[in-house]
C-alpha positions as CSV (number, residue, x, y, z in Angstrom):
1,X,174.9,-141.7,-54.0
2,X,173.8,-143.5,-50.7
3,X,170.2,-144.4,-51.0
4,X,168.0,-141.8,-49.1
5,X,165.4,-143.1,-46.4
6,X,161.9,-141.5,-46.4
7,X,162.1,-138.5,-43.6
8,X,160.2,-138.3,-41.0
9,X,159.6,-135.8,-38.8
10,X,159.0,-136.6,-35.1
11,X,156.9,-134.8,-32.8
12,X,159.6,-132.6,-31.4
13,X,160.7,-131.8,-34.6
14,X,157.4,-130.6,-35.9
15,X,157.7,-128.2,-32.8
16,X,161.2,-126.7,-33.4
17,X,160.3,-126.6,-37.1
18,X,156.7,-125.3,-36.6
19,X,157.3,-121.6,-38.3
20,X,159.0,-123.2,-41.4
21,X,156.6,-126.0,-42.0
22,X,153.9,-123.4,-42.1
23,X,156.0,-121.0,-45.0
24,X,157.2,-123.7,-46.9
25,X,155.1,-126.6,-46.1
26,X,155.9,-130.1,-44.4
27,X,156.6,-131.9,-47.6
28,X,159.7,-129.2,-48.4
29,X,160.5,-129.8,-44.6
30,X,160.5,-133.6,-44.9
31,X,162.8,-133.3,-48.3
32,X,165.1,-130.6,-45.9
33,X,164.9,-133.2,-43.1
34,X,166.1,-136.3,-44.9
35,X,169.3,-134.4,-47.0
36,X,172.9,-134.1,-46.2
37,X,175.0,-131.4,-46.7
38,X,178.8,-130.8,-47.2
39,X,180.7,-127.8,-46.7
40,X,183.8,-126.9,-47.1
41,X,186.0,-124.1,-46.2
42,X,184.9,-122.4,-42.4
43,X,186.0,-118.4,-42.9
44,X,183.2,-116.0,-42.0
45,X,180.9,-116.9,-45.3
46,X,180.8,-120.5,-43.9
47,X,180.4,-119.9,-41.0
48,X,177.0,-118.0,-42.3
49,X,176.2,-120.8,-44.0
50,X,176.5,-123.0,-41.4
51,X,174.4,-121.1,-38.9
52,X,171.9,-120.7,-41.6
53,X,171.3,-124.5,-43.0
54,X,171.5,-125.8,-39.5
55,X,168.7,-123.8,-37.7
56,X,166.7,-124.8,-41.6
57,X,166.9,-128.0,-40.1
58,X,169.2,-130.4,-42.9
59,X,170.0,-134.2,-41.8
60,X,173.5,-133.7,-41.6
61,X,176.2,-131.1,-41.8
62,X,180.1,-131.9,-42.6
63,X,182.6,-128.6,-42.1
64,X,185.5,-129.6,-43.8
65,X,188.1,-127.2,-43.7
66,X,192.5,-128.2,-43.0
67,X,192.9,-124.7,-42.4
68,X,194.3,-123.4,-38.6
69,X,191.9,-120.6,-36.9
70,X,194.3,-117.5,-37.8
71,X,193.3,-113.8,-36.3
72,X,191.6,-112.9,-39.3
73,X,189.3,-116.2,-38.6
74,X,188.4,-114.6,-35.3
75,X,187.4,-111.6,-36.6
76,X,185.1,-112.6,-39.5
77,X,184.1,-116.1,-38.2
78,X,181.6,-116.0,-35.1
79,X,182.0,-119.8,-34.6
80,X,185.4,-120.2,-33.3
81,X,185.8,-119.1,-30.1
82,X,189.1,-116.1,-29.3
83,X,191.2,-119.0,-27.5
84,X,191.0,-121.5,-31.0
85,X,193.9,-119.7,-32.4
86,X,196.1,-122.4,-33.8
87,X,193.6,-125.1,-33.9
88,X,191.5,-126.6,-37.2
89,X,189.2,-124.4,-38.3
90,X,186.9,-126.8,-38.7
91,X,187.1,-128.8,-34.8
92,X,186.7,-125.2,-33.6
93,X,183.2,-124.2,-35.0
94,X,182.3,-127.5,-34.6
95,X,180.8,-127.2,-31.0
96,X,179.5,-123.6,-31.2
97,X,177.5,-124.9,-34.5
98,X,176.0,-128.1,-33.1
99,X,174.5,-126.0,-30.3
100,X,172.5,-123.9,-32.6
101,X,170.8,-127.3,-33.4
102,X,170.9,-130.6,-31.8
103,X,168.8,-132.0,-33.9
104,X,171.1,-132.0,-36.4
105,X,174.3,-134.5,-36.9
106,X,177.3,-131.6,-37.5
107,X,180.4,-133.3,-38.2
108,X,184.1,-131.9,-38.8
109,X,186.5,-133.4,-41.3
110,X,190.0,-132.2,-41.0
111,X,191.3,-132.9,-44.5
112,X,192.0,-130.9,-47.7
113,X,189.5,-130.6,-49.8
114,X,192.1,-131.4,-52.3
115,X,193.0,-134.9,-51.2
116,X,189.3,-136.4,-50.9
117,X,188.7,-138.9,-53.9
118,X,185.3,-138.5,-55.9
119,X,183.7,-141.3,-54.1
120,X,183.6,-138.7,-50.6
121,X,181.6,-136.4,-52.4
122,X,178.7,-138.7,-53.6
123,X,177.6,-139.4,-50.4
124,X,175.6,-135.8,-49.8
125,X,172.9,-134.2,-51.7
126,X,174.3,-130.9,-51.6
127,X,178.3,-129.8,-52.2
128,X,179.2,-126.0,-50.9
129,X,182.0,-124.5,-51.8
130,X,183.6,-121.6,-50.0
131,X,187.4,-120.6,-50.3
132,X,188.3,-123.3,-53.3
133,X,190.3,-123.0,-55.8
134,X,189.2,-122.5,-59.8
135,X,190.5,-126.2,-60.6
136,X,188.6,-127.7,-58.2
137,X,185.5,-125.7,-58.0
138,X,185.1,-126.8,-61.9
139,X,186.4,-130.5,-60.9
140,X,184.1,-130.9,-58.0
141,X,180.6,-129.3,-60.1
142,X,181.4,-131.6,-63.1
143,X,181.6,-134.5,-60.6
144,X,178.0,-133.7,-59.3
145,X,176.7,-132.9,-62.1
146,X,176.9,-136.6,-63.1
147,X,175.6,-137.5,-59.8
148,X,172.5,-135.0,-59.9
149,X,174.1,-133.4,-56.8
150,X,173.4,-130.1,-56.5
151,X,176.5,-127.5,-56.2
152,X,176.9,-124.5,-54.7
153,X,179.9,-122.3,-54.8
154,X,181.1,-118.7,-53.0
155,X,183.3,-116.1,-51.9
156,X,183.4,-113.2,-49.8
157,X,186.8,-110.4,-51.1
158,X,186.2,-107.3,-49.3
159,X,182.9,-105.1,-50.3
160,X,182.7,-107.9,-52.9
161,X,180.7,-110.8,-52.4
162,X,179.4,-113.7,-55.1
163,X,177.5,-117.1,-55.4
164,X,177.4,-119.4,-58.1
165,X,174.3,-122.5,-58.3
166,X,174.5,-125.9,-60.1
167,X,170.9,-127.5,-60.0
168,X,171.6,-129.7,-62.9
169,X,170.2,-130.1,-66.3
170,X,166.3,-131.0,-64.9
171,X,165.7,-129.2,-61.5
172,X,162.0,-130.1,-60.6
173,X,160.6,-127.9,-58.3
174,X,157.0,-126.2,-57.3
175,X,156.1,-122.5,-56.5
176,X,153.6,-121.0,-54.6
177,X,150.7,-118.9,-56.8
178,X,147.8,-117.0,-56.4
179,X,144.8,-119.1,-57.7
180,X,143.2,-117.5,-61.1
181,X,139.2,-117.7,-60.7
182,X,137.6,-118.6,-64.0
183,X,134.3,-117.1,-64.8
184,X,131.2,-119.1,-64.8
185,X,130.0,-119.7,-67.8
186,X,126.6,-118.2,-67.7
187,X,127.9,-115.1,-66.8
188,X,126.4,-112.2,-68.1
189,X,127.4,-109.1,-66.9
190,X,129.8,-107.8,-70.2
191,X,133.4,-108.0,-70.6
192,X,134.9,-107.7,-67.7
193,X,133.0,-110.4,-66.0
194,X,133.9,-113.2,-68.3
195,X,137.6,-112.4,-67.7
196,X,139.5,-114.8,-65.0
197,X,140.1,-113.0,-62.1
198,X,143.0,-113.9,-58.7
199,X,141.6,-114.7,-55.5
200,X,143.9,-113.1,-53.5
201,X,142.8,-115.2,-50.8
202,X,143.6,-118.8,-52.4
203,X,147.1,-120.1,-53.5
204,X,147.7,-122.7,-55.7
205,X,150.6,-125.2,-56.3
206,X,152.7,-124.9,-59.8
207,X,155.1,-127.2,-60.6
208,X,158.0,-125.9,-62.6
209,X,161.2,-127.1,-64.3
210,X,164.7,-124.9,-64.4
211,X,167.8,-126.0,-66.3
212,X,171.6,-125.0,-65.2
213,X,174.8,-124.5,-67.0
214,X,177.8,-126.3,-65.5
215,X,180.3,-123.7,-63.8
216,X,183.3,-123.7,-66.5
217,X,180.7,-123.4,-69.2
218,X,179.8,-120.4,-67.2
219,X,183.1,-118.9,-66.6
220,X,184.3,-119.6,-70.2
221,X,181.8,-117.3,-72.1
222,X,183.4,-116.4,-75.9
223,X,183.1,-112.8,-75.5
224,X,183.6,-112.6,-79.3
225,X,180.3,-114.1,-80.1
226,X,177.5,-111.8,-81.6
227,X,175.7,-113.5,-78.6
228,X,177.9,-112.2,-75.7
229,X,178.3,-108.9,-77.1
230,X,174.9,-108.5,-77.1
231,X,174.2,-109.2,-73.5
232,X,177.9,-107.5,-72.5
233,X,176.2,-104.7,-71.3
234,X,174.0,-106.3,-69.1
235,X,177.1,-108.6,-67.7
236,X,177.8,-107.4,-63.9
237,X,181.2,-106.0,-63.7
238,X,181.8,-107.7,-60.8
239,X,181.9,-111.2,-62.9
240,X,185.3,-109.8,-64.7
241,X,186.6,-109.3,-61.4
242,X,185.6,-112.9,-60.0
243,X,187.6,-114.2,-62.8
244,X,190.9,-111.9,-61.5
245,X,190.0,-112.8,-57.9
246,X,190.2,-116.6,-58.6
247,X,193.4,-116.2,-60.9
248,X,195.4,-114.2,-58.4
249,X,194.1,-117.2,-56.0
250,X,195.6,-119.8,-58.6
251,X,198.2,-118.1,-58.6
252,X,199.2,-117.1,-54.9
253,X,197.4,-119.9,-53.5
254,X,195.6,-117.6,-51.3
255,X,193.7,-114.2,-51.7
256,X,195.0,-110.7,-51.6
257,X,196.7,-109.9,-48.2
258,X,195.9,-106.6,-46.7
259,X,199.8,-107.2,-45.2
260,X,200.9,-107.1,-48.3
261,X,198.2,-104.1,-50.1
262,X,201.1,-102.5,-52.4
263,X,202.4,-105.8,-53.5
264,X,199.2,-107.7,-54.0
265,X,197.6,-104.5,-55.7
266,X,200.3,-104.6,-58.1
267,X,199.6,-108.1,-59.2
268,X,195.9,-107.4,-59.2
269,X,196.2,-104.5,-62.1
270,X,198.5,-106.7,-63.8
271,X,196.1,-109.5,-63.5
272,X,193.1,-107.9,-64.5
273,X,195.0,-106.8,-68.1
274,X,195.9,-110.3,-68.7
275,X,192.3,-111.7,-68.2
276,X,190.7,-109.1,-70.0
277,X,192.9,-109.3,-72.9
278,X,192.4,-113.2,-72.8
279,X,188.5,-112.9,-73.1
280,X,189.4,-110.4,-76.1
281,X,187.4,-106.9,-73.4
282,X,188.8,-103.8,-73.0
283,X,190.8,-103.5,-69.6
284,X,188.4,-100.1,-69.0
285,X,186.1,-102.8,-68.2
286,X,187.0,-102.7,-64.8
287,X,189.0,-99.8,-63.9
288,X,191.7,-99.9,-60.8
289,X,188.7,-98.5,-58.1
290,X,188.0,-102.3,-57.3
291,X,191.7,-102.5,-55.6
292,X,191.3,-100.9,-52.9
293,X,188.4,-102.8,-51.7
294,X,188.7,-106.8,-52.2
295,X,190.7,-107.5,-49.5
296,X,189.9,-109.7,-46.7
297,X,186.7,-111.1,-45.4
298,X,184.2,-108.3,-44.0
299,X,181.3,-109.4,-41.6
300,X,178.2,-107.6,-42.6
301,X,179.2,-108.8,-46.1
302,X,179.5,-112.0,-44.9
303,X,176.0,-111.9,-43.5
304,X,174.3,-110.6,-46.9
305,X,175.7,-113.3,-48.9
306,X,175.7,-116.1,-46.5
307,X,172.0,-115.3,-46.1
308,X,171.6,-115.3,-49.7
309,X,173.6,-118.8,-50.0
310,X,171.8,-120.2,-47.5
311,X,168.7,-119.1,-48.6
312,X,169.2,-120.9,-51.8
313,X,170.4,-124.3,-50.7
314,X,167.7,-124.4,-48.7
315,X,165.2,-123.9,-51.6
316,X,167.0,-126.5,-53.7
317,X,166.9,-129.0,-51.3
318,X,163.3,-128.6,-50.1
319,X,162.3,-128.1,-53.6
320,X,160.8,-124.9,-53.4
321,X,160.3,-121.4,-54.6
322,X,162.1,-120.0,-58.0
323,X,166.2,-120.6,-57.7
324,X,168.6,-118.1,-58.8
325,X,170.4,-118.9,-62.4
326,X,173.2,-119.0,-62.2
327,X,174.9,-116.1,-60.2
328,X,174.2,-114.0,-57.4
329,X,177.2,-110.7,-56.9
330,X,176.7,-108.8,-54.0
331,X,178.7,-105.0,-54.1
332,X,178.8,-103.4,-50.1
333,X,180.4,-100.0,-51.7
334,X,176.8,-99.1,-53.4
335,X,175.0,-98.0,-50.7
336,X,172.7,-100.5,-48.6
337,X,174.3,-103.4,-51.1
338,X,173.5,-104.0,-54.8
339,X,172.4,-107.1,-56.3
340,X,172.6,-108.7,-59.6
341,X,172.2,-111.6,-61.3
342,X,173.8,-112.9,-64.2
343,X,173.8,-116.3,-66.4
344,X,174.9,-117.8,-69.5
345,X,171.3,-119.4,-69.8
């Protein structure tokens, strides 16, 4: 990793960052200020993701993305203007994203993520992930890992949305708490005096530790333990369908077409047997409903988990508030959206 310098934040910045130093704190703002982020893949949940770490106020930004702006990009992706059809994704959000934040270096890299050697990635503080590939998703995480970079990882399919966090073995970090009052000793007014009390008027400052799992450990859970069966029923259903979503995308190289429904619904069912007979479940796990609504990239869906996503970098990189371990699963069909939350640890 590139040796960081110590941030500091200028006069004008203390202005444009004014509301979030006085949520968070100028310390979390200084460690926000002084990191720099990667992220790769520019479809609509990037471009969230985008929007949201730039206006936090990061270092630096890098959209890395080979992909051509396609009609579907126009649609989902707010960054690209209409008339970028045909160009790189990435050199087309690239001016609409500075301009949210000139305060921030946003830089666009036109290369596959495929093609960059390990050393590219060491130079951030924080990898994202959006539109990746199993293979690499595990390669990259296991990189950082090493590296104490902190990894984030996502997808929007439809209705369906998900995020997966890497903070590494020993994520230091401090949360905000309402100061307990201890009674003075000479109290003498029974029971209930002598008991400590919160002061809901005073916070205090708790430091805290959190430990993640690496992302194949979390996607290779032996569903024949005594220990997963126990906690099967609290497992999201939507995690059995990440793992069909990422193996149809291993093996199309790209994600259910809503061109090609009949085909690609086919191959999901199909897909879906095979998984769940390989981690040894029932296939009435998740029945066929899910087909018909894990195609393409929806905006408001986009939003929810992009907000979520960004939310959470932004915590791990300033260092505070509780994270999420390890996923987040977002579900549009169930009314205003339902989350859950689900990790081997």
């Amino acid at each position: 990793m590139i040796e960081k310098e110590d941030p500091i934040i200028s006069e004008e910045e203390a202005a444009q960052y004014d509301r979030q130093i006085r949520l968070w704190g100028l310390d979390a703002q200084k460690r926000l200020r002084g990191s720099r982020v990667l992220l790769a893949g520019l479809g609509g949940l990037g471009a969230e993701v985008a929007k949201n770490l730039i206006l936090a106020g990061v270092k630096g930004l890098t959209l890395l993305d080979h992909e051509q702006v396609s009609e579907e990009s126009c649609r989902a992706q707010f960054l690209v203007p209409v008339s970028a059809r045909g160009e790189n994704r990435a050199q087309a959000s690239l001016e609409r994203a500075q301009n949210l934040n000139p305060m921030v270096e946003v830089h666009a890299d036109q290369d596959r993520i495929e093609s960059k050697p390990d050393d590219f990635f060491l130079q951030f503080d924080a990898v994202c992930l959006t539109g990746c590939s199993r293979d690499l998703m595990v390669r990259v995480d296991q990189l950082c890992s090493q590296h104490n970079i902190k990894v984030f990882c996502g997808d929007i399919y439809g209705y369906y949305g998900y995020m997966f966090c890497n903070l590494g073995q020993e994520y230091h970090y401090v949360e905000e708490k309402l100061k307990v009052v201890k009674p003075s000793s000479g109290s003498n007014d029974g029971p209930e005096a002598k008991k400590a009390k919160v002061d809901p008027n005073e916070t205090t400052m708790v430091k805290k530790t959190a430990t993640f799992c690496g992302l194949k450990e979390a996607l290779e859970v032996d569903w024949t333990s005594e220990k997963a069966k126990a906690g099967l029923k609290r497992t999201p259903v939507d995690y059995f369908m990440l793992h069909v979503l990422l193996k149809f995308r291993t093996d199309k190289g790209r994600d259910p077409d809503p061109q090609s429904f009949a085909e690609d619904g086919r191959l999901l069912k199909q897909i879906r047997d095979d998984v769940l007979e390989a981690l040894s479940l029932s296939r009435d796990l998740l029945n066929d409903d899910f087909i018909s609504f894990c195609f393409s990239e929806m905006s408001p869906v986009c939003a929810v988990v992009g907000g979520v996503f960004g939310q959470e970098v932004v915590k791990a990189l300033s260092q505070r508030d509780s994270p999420h371990r390890n996923f987040f699963f977002f579900d549009g069909r169930k009314g205003n959206g339902v989350v859950d939350y689900f990790g081997p640890n």
